[in-house]
C-alpha positions in Angstrom: 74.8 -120.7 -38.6 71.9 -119.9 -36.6 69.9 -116.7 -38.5 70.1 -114.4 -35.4 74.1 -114.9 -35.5 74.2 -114.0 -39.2 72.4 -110.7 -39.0 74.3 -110.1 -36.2 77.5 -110.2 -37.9 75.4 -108.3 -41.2 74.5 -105.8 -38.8 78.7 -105.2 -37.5 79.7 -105.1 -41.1 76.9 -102.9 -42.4 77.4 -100.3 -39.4 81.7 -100.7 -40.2 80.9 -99.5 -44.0 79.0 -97.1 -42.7 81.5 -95.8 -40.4 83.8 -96.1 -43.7 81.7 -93.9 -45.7 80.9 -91.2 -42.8 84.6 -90.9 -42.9 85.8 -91.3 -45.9 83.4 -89.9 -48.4 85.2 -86.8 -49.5 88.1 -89.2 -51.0 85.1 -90.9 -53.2 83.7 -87.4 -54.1 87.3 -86.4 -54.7 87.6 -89.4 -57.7 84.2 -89.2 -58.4 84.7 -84.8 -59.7 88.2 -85.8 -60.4 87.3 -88.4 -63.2 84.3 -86.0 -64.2 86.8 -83.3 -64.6 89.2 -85.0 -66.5 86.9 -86.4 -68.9 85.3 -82.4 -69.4 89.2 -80.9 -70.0 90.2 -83.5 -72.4 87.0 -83.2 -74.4 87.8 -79.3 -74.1 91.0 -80.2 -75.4 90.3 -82.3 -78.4 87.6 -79.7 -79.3 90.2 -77.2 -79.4 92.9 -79.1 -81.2 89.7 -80.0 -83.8 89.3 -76.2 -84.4 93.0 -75.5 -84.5 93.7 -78.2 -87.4 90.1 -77.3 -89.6 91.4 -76.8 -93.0 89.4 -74.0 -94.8 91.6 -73.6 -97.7 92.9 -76.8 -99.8 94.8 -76.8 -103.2 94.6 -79.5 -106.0 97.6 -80.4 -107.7 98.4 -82.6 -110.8 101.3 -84.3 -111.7 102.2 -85.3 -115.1 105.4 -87.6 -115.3 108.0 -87.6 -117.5 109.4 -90.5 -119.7 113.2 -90.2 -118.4 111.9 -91.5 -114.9 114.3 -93.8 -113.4 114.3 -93.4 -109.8 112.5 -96.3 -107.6 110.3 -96.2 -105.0 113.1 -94.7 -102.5 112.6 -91.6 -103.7 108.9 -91.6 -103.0 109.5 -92.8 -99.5 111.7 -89.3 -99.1 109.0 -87.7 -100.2 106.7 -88.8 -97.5 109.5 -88.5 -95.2 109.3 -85.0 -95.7 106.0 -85.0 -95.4 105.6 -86.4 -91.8 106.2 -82.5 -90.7 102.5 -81.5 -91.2 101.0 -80.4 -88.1 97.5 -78.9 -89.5 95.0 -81.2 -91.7 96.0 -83.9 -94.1 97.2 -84.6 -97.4 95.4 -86.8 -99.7 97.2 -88.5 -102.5 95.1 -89.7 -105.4 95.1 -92.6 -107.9 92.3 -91.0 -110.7 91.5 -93.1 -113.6 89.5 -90.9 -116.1 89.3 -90.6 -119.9 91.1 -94.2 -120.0 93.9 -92.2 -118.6 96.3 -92.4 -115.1 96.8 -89.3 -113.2 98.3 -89.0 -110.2 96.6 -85.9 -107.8 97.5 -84.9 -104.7 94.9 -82.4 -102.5 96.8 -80.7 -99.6 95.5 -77.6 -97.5 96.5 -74.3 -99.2 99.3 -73.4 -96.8 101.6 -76.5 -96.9 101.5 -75.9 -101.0 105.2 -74.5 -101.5 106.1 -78.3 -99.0 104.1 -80.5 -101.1 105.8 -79.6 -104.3 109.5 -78.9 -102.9 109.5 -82.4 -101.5 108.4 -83.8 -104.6 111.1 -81.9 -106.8 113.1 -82.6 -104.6 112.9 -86.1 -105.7 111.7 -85.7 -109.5 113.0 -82.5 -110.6 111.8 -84.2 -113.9 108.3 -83.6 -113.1 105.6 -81.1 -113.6 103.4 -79.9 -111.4 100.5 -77.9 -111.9 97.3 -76.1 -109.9 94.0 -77.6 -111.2 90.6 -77.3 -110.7 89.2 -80.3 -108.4 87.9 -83.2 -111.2 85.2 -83.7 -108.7 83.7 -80.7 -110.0 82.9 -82.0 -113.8 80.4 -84.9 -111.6 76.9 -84.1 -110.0 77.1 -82.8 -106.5 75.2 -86.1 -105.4 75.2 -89.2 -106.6 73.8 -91.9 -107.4 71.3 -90.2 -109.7 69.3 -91.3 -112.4 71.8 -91.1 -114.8 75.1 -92.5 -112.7 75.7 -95.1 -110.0 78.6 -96.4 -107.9 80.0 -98.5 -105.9 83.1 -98.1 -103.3 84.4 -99.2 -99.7 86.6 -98.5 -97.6 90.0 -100.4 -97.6 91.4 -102.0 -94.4 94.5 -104.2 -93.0 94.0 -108.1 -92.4 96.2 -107.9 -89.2 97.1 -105.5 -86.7 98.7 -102.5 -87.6 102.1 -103.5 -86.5 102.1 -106.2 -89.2 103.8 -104.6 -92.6 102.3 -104.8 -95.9 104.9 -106.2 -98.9 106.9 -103.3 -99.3 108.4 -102.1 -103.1 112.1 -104.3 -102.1 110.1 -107.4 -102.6 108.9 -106.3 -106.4 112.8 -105.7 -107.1 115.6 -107.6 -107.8 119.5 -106.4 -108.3 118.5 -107.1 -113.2 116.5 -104.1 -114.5 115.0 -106.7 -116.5 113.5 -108.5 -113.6 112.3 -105.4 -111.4 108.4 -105.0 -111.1 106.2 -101.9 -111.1 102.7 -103.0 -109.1 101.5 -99.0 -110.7 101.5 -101.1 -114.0 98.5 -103.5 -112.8 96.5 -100.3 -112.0 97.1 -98.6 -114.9 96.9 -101.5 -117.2 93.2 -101.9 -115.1 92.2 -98.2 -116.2 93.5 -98.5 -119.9 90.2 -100.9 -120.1 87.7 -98.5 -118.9 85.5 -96.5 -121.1 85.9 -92.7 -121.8 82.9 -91.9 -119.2 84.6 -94.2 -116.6 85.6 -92.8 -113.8 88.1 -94.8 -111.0 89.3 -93.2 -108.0 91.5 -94.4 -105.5 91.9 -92.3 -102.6 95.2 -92.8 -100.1 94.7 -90.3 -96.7 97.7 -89.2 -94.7 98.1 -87.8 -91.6 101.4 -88.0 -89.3 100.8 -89.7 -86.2 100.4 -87.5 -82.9 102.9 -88.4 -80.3 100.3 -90.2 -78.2 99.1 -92.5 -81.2 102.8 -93.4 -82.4 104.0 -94.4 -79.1 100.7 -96.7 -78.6 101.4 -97.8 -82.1 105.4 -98.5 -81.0 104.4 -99.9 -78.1 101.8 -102.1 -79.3 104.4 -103.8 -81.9 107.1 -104.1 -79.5 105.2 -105.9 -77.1 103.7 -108.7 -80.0 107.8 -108.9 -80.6 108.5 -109.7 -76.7 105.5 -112.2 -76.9 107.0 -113.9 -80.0 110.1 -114.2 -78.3 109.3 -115.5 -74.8 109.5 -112.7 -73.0 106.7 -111.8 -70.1 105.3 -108.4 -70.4 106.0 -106.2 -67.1 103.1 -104.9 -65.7 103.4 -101.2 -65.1 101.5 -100.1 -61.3 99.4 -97.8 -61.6 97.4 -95.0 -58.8 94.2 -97.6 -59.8 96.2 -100.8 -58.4 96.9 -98.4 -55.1 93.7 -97.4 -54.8 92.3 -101.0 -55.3 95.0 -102.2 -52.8 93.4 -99.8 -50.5 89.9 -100.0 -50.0 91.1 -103.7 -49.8 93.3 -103.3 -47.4 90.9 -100.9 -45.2 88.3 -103.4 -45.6 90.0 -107.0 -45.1 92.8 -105.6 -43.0 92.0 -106.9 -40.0 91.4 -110.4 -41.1 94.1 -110.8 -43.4 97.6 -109.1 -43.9 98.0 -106.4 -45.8 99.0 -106.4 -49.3 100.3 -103.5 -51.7 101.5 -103.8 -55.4 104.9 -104.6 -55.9 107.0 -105.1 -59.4 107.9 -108.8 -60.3 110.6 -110.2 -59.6 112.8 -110.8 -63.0 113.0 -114.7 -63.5 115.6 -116.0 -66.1 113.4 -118.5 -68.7 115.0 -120.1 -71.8 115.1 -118.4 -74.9 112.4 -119.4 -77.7 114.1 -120.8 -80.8 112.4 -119.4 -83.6 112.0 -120.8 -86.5 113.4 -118.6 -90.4 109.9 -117.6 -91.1 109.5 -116.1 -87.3 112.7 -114.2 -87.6 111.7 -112.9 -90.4 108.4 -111.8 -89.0 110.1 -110.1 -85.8 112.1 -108.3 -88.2 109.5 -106.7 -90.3 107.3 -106.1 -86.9 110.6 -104.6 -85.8 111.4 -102.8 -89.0 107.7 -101.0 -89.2 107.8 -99.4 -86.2 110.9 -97.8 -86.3 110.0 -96.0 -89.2 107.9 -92.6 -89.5 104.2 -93.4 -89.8 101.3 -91.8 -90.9 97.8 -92.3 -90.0 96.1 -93.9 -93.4 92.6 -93.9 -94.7 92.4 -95.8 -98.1 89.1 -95.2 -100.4 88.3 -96.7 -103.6 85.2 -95.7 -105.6 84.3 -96.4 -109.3 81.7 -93.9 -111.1 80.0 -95.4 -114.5 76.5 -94.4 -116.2 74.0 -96.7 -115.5 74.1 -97.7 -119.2 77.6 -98.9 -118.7 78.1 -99.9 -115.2 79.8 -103.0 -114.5 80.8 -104.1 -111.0 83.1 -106.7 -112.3 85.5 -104.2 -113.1 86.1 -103.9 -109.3 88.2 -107.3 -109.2 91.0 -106.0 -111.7 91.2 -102.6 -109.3 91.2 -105.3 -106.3 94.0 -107.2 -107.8 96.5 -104.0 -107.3 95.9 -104.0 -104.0 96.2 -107.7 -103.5 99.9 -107.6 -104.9 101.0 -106.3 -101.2 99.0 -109.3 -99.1 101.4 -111.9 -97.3 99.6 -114.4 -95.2 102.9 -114.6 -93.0 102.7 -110.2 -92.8 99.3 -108.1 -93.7 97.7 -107.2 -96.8 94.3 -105.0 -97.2 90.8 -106.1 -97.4 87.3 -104.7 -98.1 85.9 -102.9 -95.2 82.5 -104.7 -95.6 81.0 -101.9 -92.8 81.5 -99.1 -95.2 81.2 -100.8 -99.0 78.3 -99.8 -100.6 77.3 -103.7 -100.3 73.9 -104.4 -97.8 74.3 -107.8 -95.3 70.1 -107.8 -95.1 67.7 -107.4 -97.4 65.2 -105.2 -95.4 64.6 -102.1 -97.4 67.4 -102.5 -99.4 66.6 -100.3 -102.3 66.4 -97.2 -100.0 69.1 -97.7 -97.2 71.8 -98.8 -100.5 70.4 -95.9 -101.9 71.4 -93.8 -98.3 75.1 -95.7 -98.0 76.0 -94.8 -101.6 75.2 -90.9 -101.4 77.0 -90.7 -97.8 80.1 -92.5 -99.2 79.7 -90.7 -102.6 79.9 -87.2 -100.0 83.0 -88.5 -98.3 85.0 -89.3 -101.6 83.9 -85.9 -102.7 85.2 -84.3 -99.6 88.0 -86.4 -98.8 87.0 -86.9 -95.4 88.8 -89.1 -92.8 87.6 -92.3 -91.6 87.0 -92.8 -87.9 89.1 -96.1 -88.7 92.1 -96.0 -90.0 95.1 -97.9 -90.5 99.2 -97.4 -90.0 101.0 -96.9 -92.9 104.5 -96.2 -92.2 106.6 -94.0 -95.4 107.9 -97.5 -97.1 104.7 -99.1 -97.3 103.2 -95.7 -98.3 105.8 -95.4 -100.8 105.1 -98.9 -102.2 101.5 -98.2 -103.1 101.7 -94.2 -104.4 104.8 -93.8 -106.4 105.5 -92.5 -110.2 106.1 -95.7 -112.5 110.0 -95.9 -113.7 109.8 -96.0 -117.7 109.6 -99.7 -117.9 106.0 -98.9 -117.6 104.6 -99.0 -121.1 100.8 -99.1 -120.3 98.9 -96.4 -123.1 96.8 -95.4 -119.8 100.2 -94.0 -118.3 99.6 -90.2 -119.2 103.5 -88.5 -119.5 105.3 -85.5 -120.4 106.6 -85.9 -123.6 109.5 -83.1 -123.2 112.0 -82.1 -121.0 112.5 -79.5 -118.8 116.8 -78.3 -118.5 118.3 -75.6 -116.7 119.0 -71.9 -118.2 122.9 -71.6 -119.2 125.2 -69.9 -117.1 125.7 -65.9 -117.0 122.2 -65.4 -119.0 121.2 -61.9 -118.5 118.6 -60.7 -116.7 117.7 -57.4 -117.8 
């Protein structure tokens, strides 16, 4: 093509967009403010929403099991069921190994107080349940120090989120004799600490918002469709029209026009799945059907320096590994936020920066940017009150029993 006849047709097309844009460019000012204005309101939005659900107030409970406990797991699971009603803050349920001892905390904000410990009588009326200082307290404000080190991470899932953990059925079978605690490899782990050891394993909950449990649903019912054969529909949306559009207005009168339209459905064959499959679909399928929390897991272990041994990590890492399946999920170390440097360049100093910042965290129980699904089952499976069969001298209990006042007692 002869270069006269090129710029010729450059200069048609150039003068054609122009003519475009003279006309048309209010409707690319009007997406331009519109996107710009969207963007400001839901910032607006999530500020607000921030300074609506800022706890001020929180509450430190303890509680001290008894030796009658015989309920499983379920009854934890009703617990967290219960739960899933908090609108404002978080609660944060807490695995403490200190004095060679097992105690179960739980930190809540101050107003959801008379919830947290209704649900949980509800459930183990055998219980006790008491108002305590926060443990934190007896430790230095920062650490590490001269005198104590530590080392913690983050804990996080293997798979997507839709993928379930081993939940507490798979530790139980229909003889007593047979049934598993996983508490009992935790506590057995802190029964070999020293008096000034200090273990902490902190479990974050916070009920899904609409928005995030229907993404979540969502997410896992597609991977189910996918697993079974079936073609995800493509939802049209005002981008495709616009898209189609500008197209359309600027191809139109070389070519037809073309607008989105839905698939046709095509019958395909159904996928024969194999057990192991089925069995995944069902626990994909079984997850998300259940109420879900959003779930930030922390472990950190405090020694003096005299004493400190990392090795002592792999026995807390073992309780966690209990719930892995390589056909399912299972938890990991979040090597971003352990207190472990990938490069060596002034490592003294930034291991130094990453231990106080996580050390801060712990201390205020803060969320993690990422987080993990945990619906109430799995939840259940890793925070629950060990059944008696759990013999472990770490396992602090109540050694009496609390019963009811008789009938027709007076009261003045």
């Amino acid at each position: 093509m002869p270069f006269s006849t090129f710029f010729y047709y450059l200069r048609i097309i150039l003068i054609f967009l122009g003519t475009i844009f003279r006309e048309f460019w209010w409707l690319l000012a009007l997406i331009i403010f519109g996107k710009i204005f969207i963007d400001l309101n839901r910032k607006y939005e999530e500020k607000k929403k921030k300074e609506k659900e800022e706890i001020k107030d929180w509450i430190v409970l303890k509680v001290k099991v008894n030796q009658e406990i015989l309920q499983t797991p379920k009854a934890m699971e009703q617990v967290f069921n219960g739960l899933h009603v908090i609108e404002k803050g978080y609660i944060c349920l807490e695995l403490v190994g200190m004095d060679r001892g097992l105690y179960f905390i739980i930190r809540a904000p101050k107003e959801y107080k008379n919830l947290v410990i209704s649900q949980f009588y509800a459930q183990y009326p055998e219980v006790e349940i008491k108002e305590i200082d926060d443990y934190f307290l007896r430790l230095p404000a920062h650490l590490p120090n001269k005198d104590f080190d530590l080392w913690g991470t983050e804990i996080a899932l293997e798979k997507e989120n839709y993928y379930p953990i081993k939940a507490y059925s798979y530790f139980e079978e229909l003889k007593e004799e047979k049934r598993i605690d996983p508490i009992s490899s935790f506590a057995e782990s802190i029964d070999k600490l020293q008096k000034s050891e200090l273990l902490v394993l902190e479990i974050l909950i916070k009920p899904l918002s609409d928005k995030d449990e229907k993404k979540f649903i969502d997410e896992g019912k597609k991977k189910v469709d996918s697993m079974l054969g079936k073609k995800e529909k493509k939802a049209i949306t005002w981008q495709d029209w616009i898209g189609a559009f500008f197209k359309n207005l600027l191809l139109g009168i070389a070519e037809p026009l073309v607008w989105p339209l839905k698939e046709e459905k095509k019958d395909e064959p159904p996928i024969v799945l194999s057990p192991g499959e089925k069995d995944v679909v069902k626990s994909i399928e079984k997850k998300i059907n259940q109420l879900s929390f959003n779930t930030n897991i922390r472990l950190v272990y405090i020694s003096p320096k005299k004493i400190f041994n990392e090795s002592n990590i792999s026995a807390f890492m073992a309780f966690l590994k209990q719930f892995n399946s390589k056909d399912l999920n299972g938890f990991k170390i979040d090597k971003d936020t352990s207190t472990v440097l990938k490069t060596r360049i002034f490592q003294n100093r930034r291991l130094f920066l990453k231990k106080t910042d996580f050390y801060q965290n712990c201390l205020k129980r803060k969320l993690a940017q990422n987080g993990m699904i945990l619906n109430t089952e799995e939840l259940a499976t890793i925070y629950h009150f060990p059944a008696l069969k759990v013999k472990t001298p770490a396992l602090v209990r109540v050694l009496s029993k609390k019963g009811e006042p008789p009938i027709g007692l007076p009261i003045e």
